[in-house]
C-alpha positions in Angstrom: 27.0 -53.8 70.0 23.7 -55.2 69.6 22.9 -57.5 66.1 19.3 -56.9 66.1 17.1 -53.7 66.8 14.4 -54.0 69.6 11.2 -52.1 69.8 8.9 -50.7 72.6 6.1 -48.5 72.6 6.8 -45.2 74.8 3.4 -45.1 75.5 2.5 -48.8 76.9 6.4 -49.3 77.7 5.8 -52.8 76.2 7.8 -54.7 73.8 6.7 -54.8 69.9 7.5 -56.6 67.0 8.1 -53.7 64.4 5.8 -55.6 61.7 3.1 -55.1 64.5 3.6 -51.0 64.3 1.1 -49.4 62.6 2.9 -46.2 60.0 1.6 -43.5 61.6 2.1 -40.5 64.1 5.1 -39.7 62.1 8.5 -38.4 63.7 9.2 -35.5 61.0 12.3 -35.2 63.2 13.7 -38.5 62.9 12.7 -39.1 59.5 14.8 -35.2 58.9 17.9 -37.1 60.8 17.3 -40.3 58.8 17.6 -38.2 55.8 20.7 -36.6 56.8 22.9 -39.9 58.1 21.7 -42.9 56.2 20.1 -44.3 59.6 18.4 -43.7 62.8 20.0 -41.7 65.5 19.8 -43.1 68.8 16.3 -44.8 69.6 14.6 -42.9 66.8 12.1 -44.7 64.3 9.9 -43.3 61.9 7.2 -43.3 64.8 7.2 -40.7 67.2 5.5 -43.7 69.9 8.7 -46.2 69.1 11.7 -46.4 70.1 14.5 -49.1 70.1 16.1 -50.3 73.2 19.8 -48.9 74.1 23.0 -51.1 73.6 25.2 -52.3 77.1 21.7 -52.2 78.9 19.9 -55.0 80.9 15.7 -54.8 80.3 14.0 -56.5 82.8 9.9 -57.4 81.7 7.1 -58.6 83.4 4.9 -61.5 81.9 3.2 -58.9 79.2 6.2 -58.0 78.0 6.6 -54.5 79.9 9.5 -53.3 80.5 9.7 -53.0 84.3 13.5 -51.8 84.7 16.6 -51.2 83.0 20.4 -50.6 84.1 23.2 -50.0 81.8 25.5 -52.8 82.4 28.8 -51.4 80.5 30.1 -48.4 79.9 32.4 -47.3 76.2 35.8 -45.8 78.1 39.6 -45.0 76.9 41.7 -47.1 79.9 45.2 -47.4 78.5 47.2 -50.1 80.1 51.2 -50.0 80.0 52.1 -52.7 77.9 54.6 -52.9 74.6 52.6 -53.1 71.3 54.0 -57.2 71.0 52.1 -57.7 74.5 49.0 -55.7 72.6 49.4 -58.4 69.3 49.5 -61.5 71.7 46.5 -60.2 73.3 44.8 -59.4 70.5 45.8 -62.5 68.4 44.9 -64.5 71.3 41.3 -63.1 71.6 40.6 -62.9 67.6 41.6 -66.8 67.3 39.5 -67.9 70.6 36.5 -65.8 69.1 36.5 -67.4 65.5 37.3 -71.2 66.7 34.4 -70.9 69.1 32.0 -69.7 66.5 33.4 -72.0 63.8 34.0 -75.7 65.5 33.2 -78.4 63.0 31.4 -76.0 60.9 32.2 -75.0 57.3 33.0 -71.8 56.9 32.4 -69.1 54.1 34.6 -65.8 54.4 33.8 -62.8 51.7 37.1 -61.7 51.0 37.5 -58.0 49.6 41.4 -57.6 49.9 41.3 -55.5 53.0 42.1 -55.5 56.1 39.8 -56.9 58.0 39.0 -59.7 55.7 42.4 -60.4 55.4 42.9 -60.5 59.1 40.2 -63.1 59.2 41.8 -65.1 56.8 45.2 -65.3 58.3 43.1 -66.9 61.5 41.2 -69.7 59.5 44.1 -70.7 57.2 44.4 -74.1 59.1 40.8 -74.8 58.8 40.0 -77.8 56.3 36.7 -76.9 55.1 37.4 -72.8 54.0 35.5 -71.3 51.1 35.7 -67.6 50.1 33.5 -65.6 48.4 34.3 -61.6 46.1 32.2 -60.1 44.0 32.6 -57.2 42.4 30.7 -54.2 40.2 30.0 -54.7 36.4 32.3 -51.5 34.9 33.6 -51.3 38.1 37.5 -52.1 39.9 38.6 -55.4 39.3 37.9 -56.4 43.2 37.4 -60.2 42.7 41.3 -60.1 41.5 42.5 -59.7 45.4 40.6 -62.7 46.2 41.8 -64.7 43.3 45.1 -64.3 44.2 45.0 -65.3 47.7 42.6 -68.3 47.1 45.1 -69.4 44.6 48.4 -68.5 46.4 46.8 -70.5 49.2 45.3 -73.2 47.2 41.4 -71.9 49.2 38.1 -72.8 46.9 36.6 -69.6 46.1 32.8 -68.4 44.2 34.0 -65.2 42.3 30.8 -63.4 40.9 30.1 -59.8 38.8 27.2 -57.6 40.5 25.1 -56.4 37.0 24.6 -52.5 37.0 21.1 -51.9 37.9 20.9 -54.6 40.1 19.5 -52.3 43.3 16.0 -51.8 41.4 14.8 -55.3 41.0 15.2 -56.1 44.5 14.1 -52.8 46.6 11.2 -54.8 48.0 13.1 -57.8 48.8 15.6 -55.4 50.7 13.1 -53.5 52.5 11.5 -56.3 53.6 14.9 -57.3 55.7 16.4 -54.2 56.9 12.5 -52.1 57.2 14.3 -48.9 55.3 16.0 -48.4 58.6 19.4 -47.8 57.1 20.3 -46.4 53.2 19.8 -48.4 49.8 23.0 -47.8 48.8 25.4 -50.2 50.7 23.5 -53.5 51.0 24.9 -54.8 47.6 25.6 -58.3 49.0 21.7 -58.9 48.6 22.8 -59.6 44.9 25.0 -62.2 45.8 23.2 -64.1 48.6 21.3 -66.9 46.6 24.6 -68.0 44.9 26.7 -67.9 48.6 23.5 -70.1 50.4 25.6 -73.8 51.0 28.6 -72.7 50.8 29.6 -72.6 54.4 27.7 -73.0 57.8 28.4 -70.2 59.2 29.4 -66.6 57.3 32.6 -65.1 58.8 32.8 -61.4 58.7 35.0 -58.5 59.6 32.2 -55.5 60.5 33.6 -52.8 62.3 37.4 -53.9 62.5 38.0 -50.7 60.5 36.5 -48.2 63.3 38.0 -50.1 66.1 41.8 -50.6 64.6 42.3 -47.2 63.2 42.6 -43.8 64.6 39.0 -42.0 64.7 40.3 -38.0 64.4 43.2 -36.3 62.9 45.1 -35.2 65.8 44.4 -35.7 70.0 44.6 -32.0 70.5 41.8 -30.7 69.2 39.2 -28.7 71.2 35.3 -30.3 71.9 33.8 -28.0 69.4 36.5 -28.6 66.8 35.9 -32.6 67.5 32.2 -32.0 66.9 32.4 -30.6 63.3 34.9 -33.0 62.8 31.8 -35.6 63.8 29.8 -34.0 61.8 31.9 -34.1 58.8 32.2 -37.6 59.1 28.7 -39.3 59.6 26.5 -36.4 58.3 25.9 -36.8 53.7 25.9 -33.6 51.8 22.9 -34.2 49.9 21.2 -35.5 52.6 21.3 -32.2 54.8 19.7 -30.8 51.8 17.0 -33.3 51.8 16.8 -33.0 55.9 16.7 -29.0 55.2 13.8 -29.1 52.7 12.1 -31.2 54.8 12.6 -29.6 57.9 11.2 -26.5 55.8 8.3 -27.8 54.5 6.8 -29.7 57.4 7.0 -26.0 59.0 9.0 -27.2 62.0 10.5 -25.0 64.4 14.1 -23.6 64.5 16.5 -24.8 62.1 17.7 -28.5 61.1 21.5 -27.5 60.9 20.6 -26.2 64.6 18.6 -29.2 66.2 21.2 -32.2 64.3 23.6 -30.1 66.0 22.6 -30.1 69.4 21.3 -33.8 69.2 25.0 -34.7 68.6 26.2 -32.5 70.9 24.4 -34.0 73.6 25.1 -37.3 72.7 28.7 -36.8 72.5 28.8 -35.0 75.4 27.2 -38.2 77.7 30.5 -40.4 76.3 33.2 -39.5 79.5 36.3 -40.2 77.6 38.7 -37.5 77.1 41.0 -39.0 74.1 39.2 -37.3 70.8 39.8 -40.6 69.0 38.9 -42.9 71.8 35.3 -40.7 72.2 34.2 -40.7 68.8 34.9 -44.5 68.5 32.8 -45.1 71.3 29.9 -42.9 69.7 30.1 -44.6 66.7 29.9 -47.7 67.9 27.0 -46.6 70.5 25.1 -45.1 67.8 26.3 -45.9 63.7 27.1 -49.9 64.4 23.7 -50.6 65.7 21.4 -48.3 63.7 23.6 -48.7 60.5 26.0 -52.0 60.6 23.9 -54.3 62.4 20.8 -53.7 60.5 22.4 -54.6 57.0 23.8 -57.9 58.4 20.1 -59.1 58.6 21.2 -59.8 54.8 24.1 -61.9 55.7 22.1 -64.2 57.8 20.3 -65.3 55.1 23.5 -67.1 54.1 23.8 -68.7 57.4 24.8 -68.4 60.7 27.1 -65.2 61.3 30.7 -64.8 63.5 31.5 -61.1 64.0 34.7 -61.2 65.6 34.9 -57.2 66.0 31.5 -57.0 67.5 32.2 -59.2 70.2 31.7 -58.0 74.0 35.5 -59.0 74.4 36.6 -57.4 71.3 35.2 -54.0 72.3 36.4 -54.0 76.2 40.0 -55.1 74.5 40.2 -51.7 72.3 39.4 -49.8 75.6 42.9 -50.6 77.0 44.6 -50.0 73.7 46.5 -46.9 73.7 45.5 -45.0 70.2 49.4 -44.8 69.2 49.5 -48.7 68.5 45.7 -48.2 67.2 47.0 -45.7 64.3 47.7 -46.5 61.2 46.0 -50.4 61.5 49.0 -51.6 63.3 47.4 -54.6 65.2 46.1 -56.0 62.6 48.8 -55.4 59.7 
């Protein structure tokens, strides 16, 4: 799952900063998608002459930064292997330590801590680490989220920075946001902007739990389900309300073709379509994780690393080939990592 998005021109088939891409020859299309998910589907940008090179796939460039060949070098599958769900922990346990100790020798480490799982799961790894501070914050008026934290720091005797996010907070720092993430994803989410000057020196490297909640769980309701019923399922998951009405009116206005409801449709249908797994929950893991971590996830971390140096356990290359061999039944439910 890549971190970072990288751009070439379709045109020159050359590599290109995006600061360097002039705002122009506007996709209407992608920007309709963009309006109707929160992020970019697939390559899109908001240039019809850039796209953003494809996750599990080699580029090979020449000396002017061309890309001369590429070859996907992994492939998302569902491969359960015949082993007890104890065999499954050990495995998993084993992988989950290995990953944070490497990223977090000698380092300090600062772990935001909401009271879920995958927080949580981090936690019960660095326990025996000497120099451990966490980090909650939580919404003025809102749920008391910083209590969760709190109580573990305390029942664990763990420094811990507890900070309120003010209401209104999102419209003094729009620019500053924009400036990080390029309005590729939603203003809505990347609330941690807020607390980032107070979390700078706390740790050297930020530990986070991204994506543990779409790898450890089940992805659909039930494994029987036809390919038509597991694509409005899809749809009902990733696709906002109001933003099909924005992509609608858009769609309308710029005069384009067809309908939106028809051509978000059949982009997702052929997307889905390319991932040769059979298990519904097993294929629209490996979709979202093709095409919502990279587009969506990955571009919002660009605010964690302004706190320092990041370890993403669940977005690790071993993480992901792990959950391949995972049969869903010990996946449901967060088993592993409760």
């Amino acid at each position: 799952i890549p971190l970072q998005q990288t751009f070439y021109n379709t045109e020159s088939n050359q590599i290109t900063p995006w600061e360097n891409v002039p705002i122009n020859n506007l996709d209407l299309k992608a920007i309709s998608c963009f309006c109707s998910l929160g992020f970019m589907l697939d390559d899109d940008t908001f240039s019809n002459k850039i796209k953003v090179l494809k996750p599990a796939t080699d580029y090979h460039l020449n000396d002017n930064q061309e890309i001369i060949q590429e070859k996907n070098n992994w492939n998302w599958h569902h491969s359960p292997v015949d082993k007890s769900f104890v065999d499954f922990l050990d495995e998993f346990t084993e992988i989950f330590k290995n990953i944070i100790n490497n990223g977090t020798k000698d380092k300090r480490i600062l772990l935001p801590i909401s009271g879920g799982l995958d927080s949580r799961s981090l936690l019960a790894s660095t326990l025996e680490k000497d120099e451990l501070t966490l980090a909650s914050y939580e919404f003025e008026n809102g749920i008391n989220e910083t209590q969760y934290g709190i109580e573990i720091a305390n029942q664990f005797n763990i420094p811990i920075y507890a900070q309120q996010i003010p209401s209104g907070y999102i419209w003094h720092s729009l620019n500053k946001i924009s400036q990080l993430n390029n309005c590729f994803t939603d203003f809505l989410h990347p609330r941690q902007f807020t607390v980032l000057n107070s979390w700078k020196g706390l740790g050297d490297v930020i530990l986070l739990g991204h994506w543990g909640d779409v790898l450890f769980d089940k992805q659909t309701d039930s494994k029987n389900i036809t390919y038509d019923e597991q694509i409005i399922q899809l749809k009902e998951n990733i696709l906002k309300p109001g933003g099909i009405e924005l992509a609608h009116d858009l769609w309308e206005h710029w005069s384009i073709e067809d309908s939106f409801e028809s051509y978000i449709t059949e982009r997702l249908d052929r997307l889905y379509r390319n991932i040769d797994i059979d298990h519904p929950s097993a294929r629209t893991r490996a979709f979202k994780s093709l095409y919502w971590a990279p587009r969506w996830t990955s571009i919002n971390l660009s605010i964690f690393s302004r706190a320092g140096d990041m370890v993403l356990p669940y977005y690790s290359d071993e993480m992901c080939k792990f959950i391949c061999t995972v049969p869903e039944k010990y996946l449901e439910g967060r088993k592993i990592q409760i």
